[in-house]
C-alpha positions as CSV (number, residue, x, y, z in Angstrom):
1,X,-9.4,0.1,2.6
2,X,-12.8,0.8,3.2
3,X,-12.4,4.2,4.7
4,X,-9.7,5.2,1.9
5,X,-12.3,4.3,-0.7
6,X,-15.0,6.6,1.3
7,X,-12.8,9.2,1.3
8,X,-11.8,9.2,-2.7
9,X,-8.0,8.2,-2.1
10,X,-6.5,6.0,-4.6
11,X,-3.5,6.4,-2.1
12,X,-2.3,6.9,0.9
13,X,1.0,6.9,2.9
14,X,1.4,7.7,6.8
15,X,4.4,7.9,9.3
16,X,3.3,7.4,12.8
17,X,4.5,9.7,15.2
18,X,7.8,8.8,16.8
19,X,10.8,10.7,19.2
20,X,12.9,11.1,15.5
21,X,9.5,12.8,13.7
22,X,6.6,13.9,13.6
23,X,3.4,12.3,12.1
24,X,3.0,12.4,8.2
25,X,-0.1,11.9,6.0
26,X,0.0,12.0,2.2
27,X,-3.2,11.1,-0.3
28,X,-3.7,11.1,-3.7
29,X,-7.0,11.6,-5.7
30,X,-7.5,10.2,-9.4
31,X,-6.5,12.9,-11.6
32,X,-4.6,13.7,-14.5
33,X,-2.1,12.2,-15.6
34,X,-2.4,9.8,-13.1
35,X,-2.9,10.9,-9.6
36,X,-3.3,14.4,-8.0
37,X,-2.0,15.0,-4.8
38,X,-4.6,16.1,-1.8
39,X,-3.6,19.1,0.1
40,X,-3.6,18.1,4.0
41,X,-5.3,14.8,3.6
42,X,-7.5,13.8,7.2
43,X,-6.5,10.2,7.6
44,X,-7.2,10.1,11.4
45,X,-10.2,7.7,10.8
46,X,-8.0,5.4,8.5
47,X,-4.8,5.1,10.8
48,X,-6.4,5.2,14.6
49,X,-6.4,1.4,14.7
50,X,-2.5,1.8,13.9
51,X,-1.7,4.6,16.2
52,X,-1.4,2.5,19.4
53,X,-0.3,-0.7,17.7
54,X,3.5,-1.7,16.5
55,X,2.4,-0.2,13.2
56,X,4.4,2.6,12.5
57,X,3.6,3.1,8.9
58,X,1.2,2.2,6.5
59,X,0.7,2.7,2.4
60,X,-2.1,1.6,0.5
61,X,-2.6,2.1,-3.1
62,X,-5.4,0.9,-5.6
63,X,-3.6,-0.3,-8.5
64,X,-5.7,-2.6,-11.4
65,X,-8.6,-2.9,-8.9
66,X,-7.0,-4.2,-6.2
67,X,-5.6,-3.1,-2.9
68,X,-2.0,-3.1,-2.3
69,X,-0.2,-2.6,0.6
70,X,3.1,-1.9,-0.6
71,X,6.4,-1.9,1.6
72,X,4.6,-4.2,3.6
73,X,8.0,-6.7,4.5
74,X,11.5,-6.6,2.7
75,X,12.6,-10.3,1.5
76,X,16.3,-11.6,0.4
77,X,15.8,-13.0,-3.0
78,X,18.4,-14.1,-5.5
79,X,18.4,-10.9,-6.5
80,X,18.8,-9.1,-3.4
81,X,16.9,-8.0,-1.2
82,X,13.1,-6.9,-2.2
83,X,10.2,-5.3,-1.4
84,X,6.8,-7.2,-0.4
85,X,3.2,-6.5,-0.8
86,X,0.2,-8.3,0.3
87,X,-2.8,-7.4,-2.0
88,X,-6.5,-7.7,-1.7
89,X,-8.3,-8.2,-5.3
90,X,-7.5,-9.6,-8.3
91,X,-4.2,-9.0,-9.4
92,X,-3.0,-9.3,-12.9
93,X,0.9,-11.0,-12.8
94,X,1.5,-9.2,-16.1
95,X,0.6,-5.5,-14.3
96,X,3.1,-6.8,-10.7
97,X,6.0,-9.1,-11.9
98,X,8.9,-8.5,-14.2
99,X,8.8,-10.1,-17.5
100,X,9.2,-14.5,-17.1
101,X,9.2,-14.0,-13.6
102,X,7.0,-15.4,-11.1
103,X,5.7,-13.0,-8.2
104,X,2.3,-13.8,-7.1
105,X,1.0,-16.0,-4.5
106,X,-2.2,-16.9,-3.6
107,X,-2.6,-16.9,0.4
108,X,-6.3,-17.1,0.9
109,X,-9.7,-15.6,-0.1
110,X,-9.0,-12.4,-2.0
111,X,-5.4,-12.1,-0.5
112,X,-2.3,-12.4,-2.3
113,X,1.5,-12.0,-1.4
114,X,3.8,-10.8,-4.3
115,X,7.5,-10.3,-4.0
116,X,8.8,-8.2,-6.5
């Protein structure tokens, strides 16, 4: 997270190089409306501890001041299956979870699960 912050990302998605493709990097910049896309985004710094691991793909946003890593682990729910995201920060419930719905779980630290 570090190295996306030193860089000026408020995003970033990678796919890992693998026999079906080949390696993508995507970032995006604060900008107006929201984000701006960066043209061929380095990431090699960001993703080398990933490339030899079992980590095939990795997306980070900062959203409210924290650190999400979205698509992190899928989870059935009783309303099917969902996606998973750890976050690092304070998270708001109100900016993550549907209305009346619980989402957000404390793990330790500044860590926090939600399943949305």
């Amino acid at each position: 997270m570090k190295e996306v912050e030193k860089k000026g990302y408020v995003s970033i998605q990678w796919l890992g190089k693998s026999s079906l493709r080949e390696e993508s990097s995507l970032a995006w910049v604060a900008g107006e409306p929201k984000y701006k896309k960066v043209n061929n985004p380095d990431l090699s710094r960001i993703v080398k501890p990933f490339e030899d691991s079992a980590i095939h793909a990795l997306w980070l946003q900062n959203y409210g001041g924290a650190w999400l890593v979205r698509k992190a682990f899928s989870y059935k729910g009783e309303n099917g299956i969902g996606e998973g995201i750890y976050a690092f920060g304070n998270v708001n419930p109100k900016d993550v979870c549907l209305p009346n719905t619980h989402c957000v779980d404390h793990l330790f630290g500044q860590w926090y699960v939600i399943k949305n």
